[in-house]
N, C-alpha and C positions, 0 to 999 in steps of 0.2 A: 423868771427863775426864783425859785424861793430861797430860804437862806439857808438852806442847806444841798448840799450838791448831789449827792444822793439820800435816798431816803434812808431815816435812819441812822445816819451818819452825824453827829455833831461834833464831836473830837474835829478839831481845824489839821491835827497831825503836824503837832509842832517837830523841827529838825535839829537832831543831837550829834548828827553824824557828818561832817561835811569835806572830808580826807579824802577827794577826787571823785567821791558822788555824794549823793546827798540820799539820805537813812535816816530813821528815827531811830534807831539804834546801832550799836558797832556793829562790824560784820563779826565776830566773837560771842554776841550776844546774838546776834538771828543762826547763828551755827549751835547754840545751845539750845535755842526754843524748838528749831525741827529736827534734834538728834533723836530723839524718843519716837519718831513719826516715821523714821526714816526704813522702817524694815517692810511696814503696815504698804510703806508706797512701791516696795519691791525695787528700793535703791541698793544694792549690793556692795559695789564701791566706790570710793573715790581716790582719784589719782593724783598724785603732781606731775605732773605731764611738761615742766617747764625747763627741765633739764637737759629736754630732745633735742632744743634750740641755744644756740650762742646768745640770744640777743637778752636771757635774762629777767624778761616781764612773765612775774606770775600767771600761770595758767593752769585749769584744774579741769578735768574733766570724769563726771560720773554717770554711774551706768545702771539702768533698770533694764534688763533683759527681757523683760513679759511686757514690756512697752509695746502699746499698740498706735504708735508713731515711731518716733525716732527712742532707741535704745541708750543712748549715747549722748549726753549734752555738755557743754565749755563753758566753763567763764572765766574771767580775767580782773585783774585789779593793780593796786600799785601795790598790796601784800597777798600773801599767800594767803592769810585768811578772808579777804576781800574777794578771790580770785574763787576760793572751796565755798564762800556764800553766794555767790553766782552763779557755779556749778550746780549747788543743791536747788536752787529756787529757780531755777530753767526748767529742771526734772521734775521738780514739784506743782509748777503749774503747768508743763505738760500732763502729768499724771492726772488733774481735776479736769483739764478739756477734755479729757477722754472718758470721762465718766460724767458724765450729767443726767442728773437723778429728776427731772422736773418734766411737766407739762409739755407736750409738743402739740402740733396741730398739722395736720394733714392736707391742705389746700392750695389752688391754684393761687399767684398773684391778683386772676382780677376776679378772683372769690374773697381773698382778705382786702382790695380795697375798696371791696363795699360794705364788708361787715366788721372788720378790725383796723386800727391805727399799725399799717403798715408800713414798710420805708417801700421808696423805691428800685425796683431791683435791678432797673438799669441803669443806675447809677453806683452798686455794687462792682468790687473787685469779680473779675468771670472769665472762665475760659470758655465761653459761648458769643459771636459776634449781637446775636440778638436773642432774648429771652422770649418762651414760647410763655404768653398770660394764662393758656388755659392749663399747662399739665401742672400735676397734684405735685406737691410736694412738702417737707417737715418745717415749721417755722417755729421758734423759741420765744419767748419774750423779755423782749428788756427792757429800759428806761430810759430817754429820752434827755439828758442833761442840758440842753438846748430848750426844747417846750417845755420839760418838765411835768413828763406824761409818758405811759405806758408804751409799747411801739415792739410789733413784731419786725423780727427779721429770719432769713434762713438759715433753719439751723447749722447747711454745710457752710456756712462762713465764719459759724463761731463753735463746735466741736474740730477735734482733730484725731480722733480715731480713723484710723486708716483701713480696719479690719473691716469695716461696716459698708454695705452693699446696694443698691436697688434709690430707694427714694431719698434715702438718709445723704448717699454721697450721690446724687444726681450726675456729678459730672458738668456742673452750670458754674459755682460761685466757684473761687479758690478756700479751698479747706487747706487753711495753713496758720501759722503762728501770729502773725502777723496781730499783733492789736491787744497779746497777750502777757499780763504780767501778775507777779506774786509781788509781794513785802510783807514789811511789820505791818502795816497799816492801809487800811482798805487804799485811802488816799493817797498814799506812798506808789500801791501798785496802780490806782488810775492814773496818778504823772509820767507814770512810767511806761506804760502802755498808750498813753497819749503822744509820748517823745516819738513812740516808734512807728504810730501808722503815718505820723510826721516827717522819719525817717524816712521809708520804703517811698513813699511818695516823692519826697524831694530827688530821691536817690536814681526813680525812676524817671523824671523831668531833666536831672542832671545826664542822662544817659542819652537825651533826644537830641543833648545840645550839638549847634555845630562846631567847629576845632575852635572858630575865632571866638564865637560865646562862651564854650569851654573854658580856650585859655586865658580869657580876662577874669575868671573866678579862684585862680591859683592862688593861696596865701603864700604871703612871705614869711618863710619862719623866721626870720630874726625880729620879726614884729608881735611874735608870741609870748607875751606878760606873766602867762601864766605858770606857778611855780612846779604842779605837778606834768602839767605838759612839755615843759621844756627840760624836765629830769628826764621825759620817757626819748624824747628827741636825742637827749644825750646817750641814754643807753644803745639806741640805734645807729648812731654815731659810732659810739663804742667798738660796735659788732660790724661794721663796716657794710650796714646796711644804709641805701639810700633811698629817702623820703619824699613822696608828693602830697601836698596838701590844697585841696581843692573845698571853695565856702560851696555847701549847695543849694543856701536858704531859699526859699520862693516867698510867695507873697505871702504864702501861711505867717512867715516872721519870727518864725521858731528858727534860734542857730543852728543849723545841719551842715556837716562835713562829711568827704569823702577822703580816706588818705588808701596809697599802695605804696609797697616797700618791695626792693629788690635787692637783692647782691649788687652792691656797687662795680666790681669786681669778676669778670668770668673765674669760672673754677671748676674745670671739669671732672673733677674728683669728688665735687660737692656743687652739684647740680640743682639749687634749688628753685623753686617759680616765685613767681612773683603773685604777691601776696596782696588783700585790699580790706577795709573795715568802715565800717559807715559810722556815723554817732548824729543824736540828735537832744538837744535840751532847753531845757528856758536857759542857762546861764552858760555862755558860749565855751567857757574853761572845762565843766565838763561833757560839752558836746565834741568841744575835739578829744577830750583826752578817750572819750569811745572809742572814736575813732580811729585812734593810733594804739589804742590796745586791743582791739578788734584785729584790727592785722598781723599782730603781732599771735594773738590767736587762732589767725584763722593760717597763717603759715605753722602751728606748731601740731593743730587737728590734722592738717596733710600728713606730717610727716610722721604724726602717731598711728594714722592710717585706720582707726578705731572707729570714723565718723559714717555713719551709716548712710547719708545721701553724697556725701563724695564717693563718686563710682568712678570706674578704670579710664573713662572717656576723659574725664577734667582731669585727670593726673596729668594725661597725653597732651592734652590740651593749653595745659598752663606750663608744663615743663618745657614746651616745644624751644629750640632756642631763637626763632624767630620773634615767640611773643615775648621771652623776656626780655630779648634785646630791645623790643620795640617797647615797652615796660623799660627799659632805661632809658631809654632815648629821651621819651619823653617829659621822664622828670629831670633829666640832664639841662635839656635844650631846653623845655619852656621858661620864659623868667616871671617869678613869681609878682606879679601885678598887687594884688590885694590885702590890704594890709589885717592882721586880725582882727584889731578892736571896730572893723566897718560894721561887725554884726550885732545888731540890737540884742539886748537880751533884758531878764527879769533876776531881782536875787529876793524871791519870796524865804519870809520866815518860818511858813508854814507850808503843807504840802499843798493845802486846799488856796494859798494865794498863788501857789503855782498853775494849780488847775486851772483857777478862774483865769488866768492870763492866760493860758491855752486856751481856754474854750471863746475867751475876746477876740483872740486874732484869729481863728480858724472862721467866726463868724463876720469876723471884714475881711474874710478871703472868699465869701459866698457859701462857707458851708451853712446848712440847715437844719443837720440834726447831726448828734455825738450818741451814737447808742451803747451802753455800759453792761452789761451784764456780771453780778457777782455771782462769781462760781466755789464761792467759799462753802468748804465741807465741814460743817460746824463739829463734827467730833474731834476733827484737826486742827481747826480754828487759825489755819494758815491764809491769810487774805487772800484772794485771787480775784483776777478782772479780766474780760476779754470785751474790747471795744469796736465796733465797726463804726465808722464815719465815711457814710453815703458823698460819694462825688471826688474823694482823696484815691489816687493811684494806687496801686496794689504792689504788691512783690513782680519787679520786671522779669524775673527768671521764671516763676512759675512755671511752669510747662504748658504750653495752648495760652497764656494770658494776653489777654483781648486788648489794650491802651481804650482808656475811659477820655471823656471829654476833655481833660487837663492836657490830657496827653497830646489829643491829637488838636489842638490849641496850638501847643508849644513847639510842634513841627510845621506849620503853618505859618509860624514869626521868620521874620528875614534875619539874616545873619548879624 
């Protein structure tokens, strides 16, 4: 690896901002850099949407209509401007995966592994059991932060236009978010997009587990140190919501959490479901606090009703009173084993000592290559990254998604 992580890159992306996440600028100051941008990307509005809910945690949700993905994107914080900077830079780097202005190539897998540095494509996220080597299809090129070398991949596992038809969306890789991020700072948005193909993976291994592996991973919150996580804890308190918090790190080594939240309380007048949020990061404080503001988001997007892949089926589905119930049950009855501080973590100065500590442990976890692609639109000069990392789990929900060798590993363990 040479000494810079991506080409071109030498700014280390020192951090100035570290109020439950970590930024090289305030979220005040990234709401000021992409106000000017914000019309050019077909953002219309933005809402505070945090009102809909009792429980109080900032959440923002904004809207590009002409989106050719999702219309509609949330973010969350511990303030409201924290919450309107999340919202905008979800939109924002969806808006650049959907437009990529560069180089494609037309070819089967075993035509680029004889003529191009390509990755492997069965060991890509896929809604396909097995990939056909000879049929044609689009592949992009990105950068290899591992070899530190050139390296194609397909392009339907790093655009995300939804409009697009025939060879471009083959129907083979998952064309989804996954691996995608914006910031101030190129750097900023590779840790960030690093946390999350780290997330989805953990998220998906935590989901193979059986009841007894499950419930030896339950944190005990009263063993949570941390000052902004146990303010959010209190808030859900508050609102007479109750909390589970489950560690979901893997060998990767990166801290990832899973938390769900439900009405403590039946209430048949005020029937809501139960709710779930993932987080992942080098520094375990704010991997949970994702996590617990992630649910608290993702119960406030149901009830706004505005979010374009919640359709009619998961409203029925989550409201049903048997799953809530059993969504309390669960966090009632298990007792929380795990104490928080179990989970290793890193507190880089920089964003680039964060990277490097993700891309150390991702490769004593056996990964091979990290492929990065900037998708920055230099007249906007807004960072964006979109990462695939060959052999890591993909989004479990996907639709048709296949379980990759991790997976089916970790169904194969005794209980």
């Amino acid at each position: 690896m040479t000494n810079h992580i991506m080409p071109g890159v030498t700014d280390p992306g020192p951090k100035a901002f570290r109020d439950g996440t970590h930024r090289s600028v305030a979220p005040e100051q990234t709401i000021a850099r992409v106000a000017p941008h914000l019309r050019e990307m077909g953002i219309t509005r933005v809402a505070n949407v945090t009102g809909l809910d009792v429980i109080g945690i900032p959440v923002v949700m904004a809207c590009r209509p002409n989106a050719r993905s999702l219309a509609v994107t949330q973010g969350k914080g511990l303030t409201l401007a924290a919450a309107k900077a999340s919202a905008l830079m979800e939109s924002i780097e969806a808006y650049h995966a959907e437009r990529l202005l560069r180089p494609l190539l037309l070819a089967s897998a075993h035509e680029m592994r004889r003529a191009r540095r390509a990755v492997d494509v069965d060991q890509l996220a896929r809604t396909q059991p097995v990939v056909d080597k000879h049929m044609p299809f689009l592949w992009i090129e990105g950068h290899d932060l591992l070899q530190d070398e050139p390296v194609w991949v397909p392009f339907e596992a790093v655009h995300i236009d939804s409009t697009l038809r025939g060879r471009v969306n083959a129907g083979v890789f998952c064309c989804s978010t996954n691996g995608l991020a914006s910031g101030n700072h190129l750097l900023e948005a590779l840790s960030h997009a690093l946390s999350e193909v780290v997330e989805r993976d953990s998220t998906t291994l935590f989901g193979l587990l059986s009841d007894e592996r499950r419930r030896r991973t339950r944190v005990d919150p009263d063993t949570v140190d941390d000052a902004a996580c146990r303010e959010v804890l209190g808030r859900f308190a508050e609102a007479g919501v109750a909390v589970g918090v489950w560690e979901t790190t893997t060998d990767v080594g990166m801290p990832s959490y899973f938390c769900q939240i439900v009405e403590r309380d039946d209430d048949r007048m005020r029937s809501l479901h139960a709710s779930a949020g993932m987080g992942c990061h080098a520094t375990r404080g704010v991997a949970l606090l994702r996590a617990l503001t992630e649910a608290a988001q993702t119960r406030v997007t149901v009830i706004a009703g505005a979010r374009d892949d919640v359709l009619r089926h998961e409203y029925d589905r989550h409201r049903a009173p048997d799953a809530i119930r059993d969504a309390r049950r669960t966090i009632e009855e298990e007792r929380p084993e795990r104490p928080f501080g179990a989970a290793a973590e890193h507190r880089g100065e920089t964003f680039e000592d964060d990277v490097r500590w993700m891309l150390r442990r991702l490769t004593r976890a056996g990964v091979e290559r990290v492929v990065a692609l900037d998708l920055t639109d230099d007249r906007l000069g807004i960072p964006v990254v979109k990462v695939v990392v060959p052999g890591l789990e993909g989004i479990h929900s996907f639709p048709g998604y296949v379980h990759g060798a991790r997976a089916r590993a970790s169904m194969e363990q005794p209980s």
